[in-house]
FITIRO-146683 format. One record per residue: residue in one letter; x, y, z of N, C-alpha, C, CB in turn. Coordinates in steps of 0.2 Angstrom, whole numbers, plus 5000, padded with zeros to 4 digits. Each point is the difference from the previous one (the first is absolute). Glycine has a CB too. Layout:
// FITIRO-146683
AXYZXYZXYZXYZ/...
END
This chain:
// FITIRO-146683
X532954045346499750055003499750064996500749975010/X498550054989499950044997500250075003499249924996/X500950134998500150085004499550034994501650015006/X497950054997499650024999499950054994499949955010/X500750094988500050024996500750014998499050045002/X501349994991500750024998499850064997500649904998/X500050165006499750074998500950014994498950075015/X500849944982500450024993500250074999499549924996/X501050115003500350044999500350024993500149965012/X499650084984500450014992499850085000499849864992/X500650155004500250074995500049994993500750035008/X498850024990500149974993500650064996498449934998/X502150105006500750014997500349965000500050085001/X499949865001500649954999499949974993500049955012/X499450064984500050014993500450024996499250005002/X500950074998500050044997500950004997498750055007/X501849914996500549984998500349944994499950065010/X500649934985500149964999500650004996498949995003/X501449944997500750004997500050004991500549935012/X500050084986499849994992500249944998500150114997/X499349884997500449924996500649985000499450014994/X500749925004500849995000500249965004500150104996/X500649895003500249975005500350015007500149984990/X500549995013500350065004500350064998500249925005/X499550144999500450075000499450034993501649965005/X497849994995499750034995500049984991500350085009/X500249914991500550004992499749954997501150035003/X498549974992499849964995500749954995498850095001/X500949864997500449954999499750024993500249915011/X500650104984499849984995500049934996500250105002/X499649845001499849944998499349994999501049975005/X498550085000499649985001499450064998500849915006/X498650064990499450054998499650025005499949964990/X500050015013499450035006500550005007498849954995/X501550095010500250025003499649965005500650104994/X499949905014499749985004499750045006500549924994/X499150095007499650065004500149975007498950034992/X501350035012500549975007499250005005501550085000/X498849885003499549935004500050055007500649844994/X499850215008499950055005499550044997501150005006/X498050014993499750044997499449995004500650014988/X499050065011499449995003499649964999500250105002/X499749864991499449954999500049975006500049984989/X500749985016499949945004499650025004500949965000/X499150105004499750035004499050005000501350065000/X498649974992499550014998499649945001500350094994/X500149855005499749964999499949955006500450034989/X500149985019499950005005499150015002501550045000/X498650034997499650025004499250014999501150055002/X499049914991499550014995499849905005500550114983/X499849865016499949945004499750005007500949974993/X499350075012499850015005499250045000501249995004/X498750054992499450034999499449974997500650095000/X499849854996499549954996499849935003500450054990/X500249955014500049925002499249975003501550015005/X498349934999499549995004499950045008500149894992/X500750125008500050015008500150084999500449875006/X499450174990500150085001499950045005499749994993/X499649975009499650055004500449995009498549994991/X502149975009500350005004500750055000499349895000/X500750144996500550034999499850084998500649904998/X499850135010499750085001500750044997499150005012/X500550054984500650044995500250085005499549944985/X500950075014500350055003500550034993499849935014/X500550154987500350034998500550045002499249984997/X501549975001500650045002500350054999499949925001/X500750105003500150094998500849984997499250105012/X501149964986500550034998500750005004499150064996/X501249885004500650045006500250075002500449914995/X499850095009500550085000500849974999499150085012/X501249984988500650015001500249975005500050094996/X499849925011500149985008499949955000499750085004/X499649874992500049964998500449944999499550084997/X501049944997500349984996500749975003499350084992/X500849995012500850025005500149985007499950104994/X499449865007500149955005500549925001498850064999/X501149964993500649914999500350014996499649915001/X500550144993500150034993500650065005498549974989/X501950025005500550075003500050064993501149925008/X499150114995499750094997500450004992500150105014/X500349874986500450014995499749954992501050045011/X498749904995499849954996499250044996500849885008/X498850164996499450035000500350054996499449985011/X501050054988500250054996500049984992500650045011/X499749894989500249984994499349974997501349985005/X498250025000499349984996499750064996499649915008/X500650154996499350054999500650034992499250045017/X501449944983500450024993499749974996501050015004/X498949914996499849954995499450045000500649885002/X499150135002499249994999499850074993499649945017/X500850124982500350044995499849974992500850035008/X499649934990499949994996500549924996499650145002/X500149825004500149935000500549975001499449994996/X500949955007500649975001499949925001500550125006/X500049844992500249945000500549995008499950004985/X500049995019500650005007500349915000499250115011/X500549844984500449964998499649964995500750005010/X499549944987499949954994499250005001501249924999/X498550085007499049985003499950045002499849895004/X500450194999499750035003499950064995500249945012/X499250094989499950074996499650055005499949944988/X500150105011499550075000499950024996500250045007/X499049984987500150044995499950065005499749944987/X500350105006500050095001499249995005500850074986/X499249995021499050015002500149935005499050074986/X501549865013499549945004500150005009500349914987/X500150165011500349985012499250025001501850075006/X497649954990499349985005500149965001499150054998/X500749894998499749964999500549945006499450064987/X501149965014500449975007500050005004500450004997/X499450085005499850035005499349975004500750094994/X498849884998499449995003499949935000499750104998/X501049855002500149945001500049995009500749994986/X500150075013500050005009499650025005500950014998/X498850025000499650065005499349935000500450174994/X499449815001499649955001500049925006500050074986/X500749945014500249945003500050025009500849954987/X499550145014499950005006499250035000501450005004/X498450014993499150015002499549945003500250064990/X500149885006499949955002500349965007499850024988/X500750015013500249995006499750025005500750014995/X499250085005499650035005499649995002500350054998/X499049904997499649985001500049935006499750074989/X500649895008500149955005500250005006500349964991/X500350115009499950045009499650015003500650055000/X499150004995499350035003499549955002500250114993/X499749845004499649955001499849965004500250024993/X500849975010500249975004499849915000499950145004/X500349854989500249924997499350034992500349885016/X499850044983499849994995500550024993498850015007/X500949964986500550014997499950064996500349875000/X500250154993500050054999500450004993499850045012/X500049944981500449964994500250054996499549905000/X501150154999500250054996500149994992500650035011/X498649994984500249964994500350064996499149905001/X501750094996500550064999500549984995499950055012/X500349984985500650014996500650055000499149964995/X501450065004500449924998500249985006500550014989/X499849935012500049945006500850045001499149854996/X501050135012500150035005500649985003498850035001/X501449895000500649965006500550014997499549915005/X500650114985500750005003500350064997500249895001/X499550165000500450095002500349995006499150094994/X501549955007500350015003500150075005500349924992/X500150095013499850075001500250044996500049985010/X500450024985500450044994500049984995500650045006/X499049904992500349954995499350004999501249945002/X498650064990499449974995500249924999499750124993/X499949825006500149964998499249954998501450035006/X499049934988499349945000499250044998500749915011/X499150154988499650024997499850065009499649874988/X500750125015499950045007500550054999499549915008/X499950164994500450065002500050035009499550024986/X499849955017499950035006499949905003499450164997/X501049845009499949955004499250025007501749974997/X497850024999499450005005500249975004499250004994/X500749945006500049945004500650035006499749894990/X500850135008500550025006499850065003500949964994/X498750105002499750065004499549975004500050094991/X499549895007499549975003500349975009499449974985/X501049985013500449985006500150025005500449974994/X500150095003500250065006499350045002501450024994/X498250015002499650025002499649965009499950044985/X500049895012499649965004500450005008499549914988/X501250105011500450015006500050065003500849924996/X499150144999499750065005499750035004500249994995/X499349955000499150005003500049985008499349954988/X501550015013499949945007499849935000499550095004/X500649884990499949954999500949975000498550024994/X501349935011500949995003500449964994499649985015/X499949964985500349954992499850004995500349935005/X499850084990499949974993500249934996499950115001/X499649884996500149924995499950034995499749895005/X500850084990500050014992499849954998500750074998/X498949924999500049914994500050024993499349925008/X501150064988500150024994500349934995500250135004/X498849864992500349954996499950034992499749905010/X500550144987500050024996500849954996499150145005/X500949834989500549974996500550005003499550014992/X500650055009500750064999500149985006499950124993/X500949905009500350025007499650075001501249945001/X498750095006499850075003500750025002498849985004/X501750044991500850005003499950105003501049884988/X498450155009500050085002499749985008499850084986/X499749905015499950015006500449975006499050014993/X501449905003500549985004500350035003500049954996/X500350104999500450045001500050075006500249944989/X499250095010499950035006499749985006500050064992/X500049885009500049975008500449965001499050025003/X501449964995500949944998500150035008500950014983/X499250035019500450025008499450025007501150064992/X498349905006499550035006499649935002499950144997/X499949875009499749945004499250024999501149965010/X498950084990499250025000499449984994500750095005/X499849894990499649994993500249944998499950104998/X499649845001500349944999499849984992499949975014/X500850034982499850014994500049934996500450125002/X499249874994499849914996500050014993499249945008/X501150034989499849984994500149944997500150104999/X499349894997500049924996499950024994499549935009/X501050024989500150074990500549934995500550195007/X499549824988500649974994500650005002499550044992/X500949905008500750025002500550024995499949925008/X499950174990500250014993500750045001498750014994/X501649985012500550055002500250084999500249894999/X500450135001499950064999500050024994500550015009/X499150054987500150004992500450094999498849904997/X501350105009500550075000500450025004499450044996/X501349975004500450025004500050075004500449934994/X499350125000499750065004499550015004500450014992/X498849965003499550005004499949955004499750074992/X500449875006499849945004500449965003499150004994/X501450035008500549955003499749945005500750105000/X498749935001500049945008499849934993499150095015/X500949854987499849944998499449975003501249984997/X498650035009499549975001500049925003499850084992/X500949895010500249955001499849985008501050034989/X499249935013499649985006500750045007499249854993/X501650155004500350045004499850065002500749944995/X498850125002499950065002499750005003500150034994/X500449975013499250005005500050045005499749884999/X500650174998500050075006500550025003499149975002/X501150105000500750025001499850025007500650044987/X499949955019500150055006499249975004500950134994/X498849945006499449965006499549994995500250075012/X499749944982499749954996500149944998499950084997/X500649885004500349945000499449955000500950045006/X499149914990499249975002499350025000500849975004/X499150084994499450034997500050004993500050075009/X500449924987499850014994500149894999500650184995/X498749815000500049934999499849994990499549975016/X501050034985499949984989500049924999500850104995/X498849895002499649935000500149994989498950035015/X501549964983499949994994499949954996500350075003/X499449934995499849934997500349984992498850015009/X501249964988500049974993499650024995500349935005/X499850074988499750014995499549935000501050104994/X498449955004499549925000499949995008500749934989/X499250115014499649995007499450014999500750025007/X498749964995499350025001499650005006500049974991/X499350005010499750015006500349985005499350014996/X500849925003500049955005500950035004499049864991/X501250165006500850025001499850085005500649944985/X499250095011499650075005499949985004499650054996/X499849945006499649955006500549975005499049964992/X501550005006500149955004500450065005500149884992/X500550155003500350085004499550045005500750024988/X498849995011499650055002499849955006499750094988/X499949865014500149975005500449995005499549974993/X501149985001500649995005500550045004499949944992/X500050125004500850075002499550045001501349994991/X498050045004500150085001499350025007500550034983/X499149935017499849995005499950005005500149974995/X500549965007500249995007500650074999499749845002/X500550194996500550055003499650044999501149984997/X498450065002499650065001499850005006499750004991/X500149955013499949975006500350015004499649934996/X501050055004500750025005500250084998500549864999/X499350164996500450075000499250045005500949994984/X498649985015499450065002499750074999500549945006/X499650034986500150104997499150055002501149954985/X499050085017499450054999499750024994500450045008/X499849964987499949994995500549964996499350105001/X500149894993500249944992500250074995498849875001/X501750134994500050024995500349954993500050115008/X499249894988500149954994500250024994499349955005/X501550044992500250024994499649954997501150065002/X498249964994499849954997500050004991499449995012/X501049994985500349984994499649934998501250065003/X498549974991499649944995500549954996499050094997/X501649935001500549994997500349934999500050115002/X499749865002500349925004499549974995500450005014/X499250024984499549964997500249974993499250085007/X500549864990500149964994500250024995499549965003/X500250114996500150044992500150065001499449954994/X501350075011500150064999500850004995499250055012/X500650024987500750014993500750025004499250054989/X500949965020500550005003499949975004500350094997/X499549855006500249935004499949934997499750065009/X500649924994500049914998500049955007500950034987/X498550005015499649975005499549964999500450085005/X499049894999499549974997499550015004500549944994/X499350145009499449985004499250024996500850025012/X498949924991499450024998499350075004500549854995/X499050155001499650035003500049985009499450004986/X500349925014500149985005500449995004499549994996/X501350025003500450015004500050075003500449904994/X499550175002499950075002499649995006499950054988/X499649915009499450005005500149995008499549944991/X500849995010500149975005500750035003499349894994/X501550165004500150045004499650075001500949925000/X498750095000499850074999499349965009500250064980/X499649925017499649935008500350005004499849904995/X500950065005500350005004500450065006499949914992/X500250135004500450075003499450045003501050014990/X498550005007499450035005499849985005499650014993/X500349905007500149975005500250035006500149944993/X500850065005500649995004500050085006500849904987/X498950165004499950055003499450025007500650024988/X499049935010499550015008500049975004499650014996/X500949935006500349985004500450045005499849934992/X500950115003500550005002499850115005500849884986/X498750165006500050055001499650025001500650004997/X498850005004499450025000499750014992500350045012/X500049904983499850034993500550054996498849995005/X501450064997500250044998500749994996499350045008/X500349954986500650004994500050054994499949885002/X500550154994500150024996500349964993499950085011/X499749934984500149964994500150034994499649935006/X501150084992500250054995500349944993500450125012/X499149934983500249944994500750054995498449944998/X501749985001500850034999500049974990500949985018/X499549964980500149974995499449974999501149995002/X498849974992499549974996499950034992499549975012/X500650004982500350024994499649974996501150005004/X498649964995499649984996499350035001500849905000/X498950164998499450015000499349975000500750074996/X499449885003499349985000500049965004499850024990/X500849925012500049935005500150045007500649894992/X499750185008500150045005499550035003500850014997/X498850005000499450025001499749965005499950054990/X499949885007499849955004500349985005499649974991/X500950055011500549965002499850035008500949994988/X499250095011499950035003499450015003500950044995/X498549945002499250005002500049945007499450034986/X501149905010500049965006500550005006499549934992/X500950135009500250015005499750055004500849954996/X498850105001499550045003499649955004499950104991/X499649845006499849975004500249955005499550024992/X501049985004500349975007500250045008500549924990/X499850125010499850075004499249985005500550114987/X499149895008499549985004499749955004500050074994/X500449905005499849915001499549984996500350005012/X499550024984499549984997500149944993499550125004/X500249834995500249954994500050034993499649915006/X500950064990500150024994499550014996500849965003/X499150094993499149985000500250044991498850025018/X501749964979500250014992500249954996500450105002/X499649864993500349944999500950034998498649924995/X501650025005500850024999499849974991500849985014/X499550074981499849984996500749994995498750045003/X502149965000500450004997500649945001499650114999/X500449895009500449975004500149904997499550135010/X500949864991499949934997500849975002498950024988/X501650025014500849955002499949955006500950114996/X499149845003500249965005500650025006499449914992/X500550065015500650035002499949925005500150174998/X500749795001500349925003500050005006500749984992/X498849975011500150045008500649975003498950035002/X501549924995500949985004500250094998500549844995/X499750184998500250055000499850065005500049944989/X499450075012499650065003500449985009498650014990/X501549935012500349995005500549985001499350005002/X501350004993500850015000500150094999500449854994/X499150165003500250095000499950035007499550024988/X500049985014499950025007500549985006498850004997/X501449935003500349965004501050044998498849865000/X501250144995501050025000499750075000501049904992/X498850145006499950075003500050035007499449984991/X500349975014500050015005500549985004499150004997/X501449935000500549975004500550064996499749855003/X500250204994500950034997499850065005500549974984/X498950085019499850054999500450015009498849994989/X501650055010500350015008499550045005501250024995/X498350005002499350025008499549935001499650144995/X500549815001499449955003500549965003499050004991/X500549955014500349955000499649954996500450035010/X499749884993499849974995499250004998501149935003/X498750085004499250004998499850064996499849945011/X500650104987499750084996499950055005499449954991/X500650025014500050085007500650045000499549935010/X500450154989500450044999500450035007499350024988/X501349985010500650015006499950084999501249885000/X498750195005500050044999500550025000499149995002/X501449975003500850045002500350004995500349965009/X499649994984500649974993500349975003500150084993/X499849875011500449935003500450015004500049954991/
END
């Protein structure tokens, strides 16, 4: 199904921050001469965006200019104390763990990550459907309401959320296929029915007791009257299209369907892709493509269009770039119209269908066909 335009949403202070060389926490390695430049920097972005303004299909894509969070903003999902602890960093710079930074001056430039993402929001209300793609920095699902983590300081995706329930919109869907678990956003709707939260990601488990306790595991599936609203889908190292696809047909789909959301919100992470330096996933251009297709689809179907699509992960600058052009087009329903010019892992299709097949028989919301139990069995 074609959709007729994609209005884009960027700030160019999402630039204007960046972490320092080096390893984790910064610290250069003395083994090594050329240090390594942290893969959370504005080139990915530039280069997002430099791809959508050059691609074939441009003139399909309307740009727009996002604002500034506020405070009020912020303090919608964010607590005062944790807001307090940015506008300290933002002084004269802080590490809040081993991946996350603020230098000194960067809370604009976060400010005009978030503020961009509910701009883009507002429009999609106001518009009353169609989509609406937040292109921003730094990526957003797993800050916490008090907690920095994974390169995120402000949870958009979770403001944006609450916003959309203020506005009157009764349900919300989250889909988040960015590498990573979304353990910040999980985490702020782990206990509500209103918000039906997905992710399809690396089964890389927890990598912090502090910041990222959650794992991501298929057991998480929601506390009290959130029970069954939360669906983690994780897959293996070495998954690619055919593995996406099959999930996104099989589970995420057909449960958007049964949930009925008013709106879509897309954690959309490049990062799954073949050459990035923080997943060990395998999708290709055309796999971007084809759920980015799909989910528009599903969103015109289900909502009248109305989606919101907020770019989170993707690490490799340059395949991200591309990466991210073919899921703009796919947004549109339109064909791929860029050669894939990296992509080349084969993926077994026994394999591709024993992955999907015991995923689904351990996952306590599906049953066997991959239809999702909203109660949690």
């Amino acid at each position: 199904m074609r959709h007729d335009k994609l209005d884009i949403f960027f700030h160019p202070d999402v630039l204007s921050m960046r972490t320092p060389d080096g390893l984790f926490d910064g610290a250069p390695s003395p083994l090594l001469e050329v240090q390594m430049t942290s893969v959370e920097g504005p080139d990915r972005i530039a280069n997002i965006r430099s791809a959508l303004e050059r691609g074939p299909s441009a003139d399909r894509f309307e740009w727009h200019t996002g604002w500034h969070a506020t405070d009020d903003d912020i303090l919608s999902f964010h607590t005062p104390g944790y807001l307090k602890s940015l506008k300290e960093a933002d002084e004269n710079g802080r590490w809040f763990n081993k991946s996350t930074f603020l230098p000194a001056g960067g809370l604009k430039g976060v400010r005009a990550g978030a503020g961009t993402i509910l701009a883009a929001l507002d429009h999609v209300l106001a518009e009353d459907g169609g989509i609406a793609y937040a292109l921003v920095r730094p990526p957003t699902h797993h800050a916490a309401a008090d907690m920095a983590d994974g390169y995120c300081l402000l949870n958009g995706v979770a403001m944006a959320a609450l916003r959309a329930r203020a506005a009157g919109l009764a349900r919300i869907a989250i889909v988040d296929w960015d590498v990573h678990h979304g353990n910040g956003t999980q985490d702020a709707f782990f206990d509500r029915d209103d918000v039906l939260f997905i992710s399809m990601h690396m089964n890389h488990g927890s990598w912090s007791d502090e910041t990222h306790p959650q794992t991501g595991e298929v057991d998480e599936i929601g506390r009290g009257a959130g029970r069954g609203y939360n669906l983690n889908l994780p897959v293996p190292f070495g998954a690619g299209d055919k593995v996406y696809d099959g999930l996104m047909t099989q589970v995420v789909l057909p449960a958007l369907k049964a949930f009925a959301p008013d709106l879509i919100i897309v954690s959309n992470g490049q990062d799954a892709s073949q050459f990035d330096p923080n997943g060990r996933n395998l999708l290709s251009m055309a796999g971007f493509h084809q759920l980015a297709n799909r989910i528009a689809d599903s969103a015109k179907e289900l909502c009248d269009g109305r989606m919101l699509v907020v770019q989170e992960g993707g690490y490799n600058p340059a395949y991200t770039g591309l990466c991210a052009y073919a899921t703009a087009v796919g947004f549109l329903g339109a064909p791929l119209d860029v050669p894939e010019p990296l992509a080349f892992y084969p993926e077994n299709p026994d394999e591709v269908r024993r992955t999907i097949s015991e995923l689904i028989a351990r996952h306590p919301l599906l049953d066997q066909t991959g239809q999702w139990w909203s109660t949690g069995g």
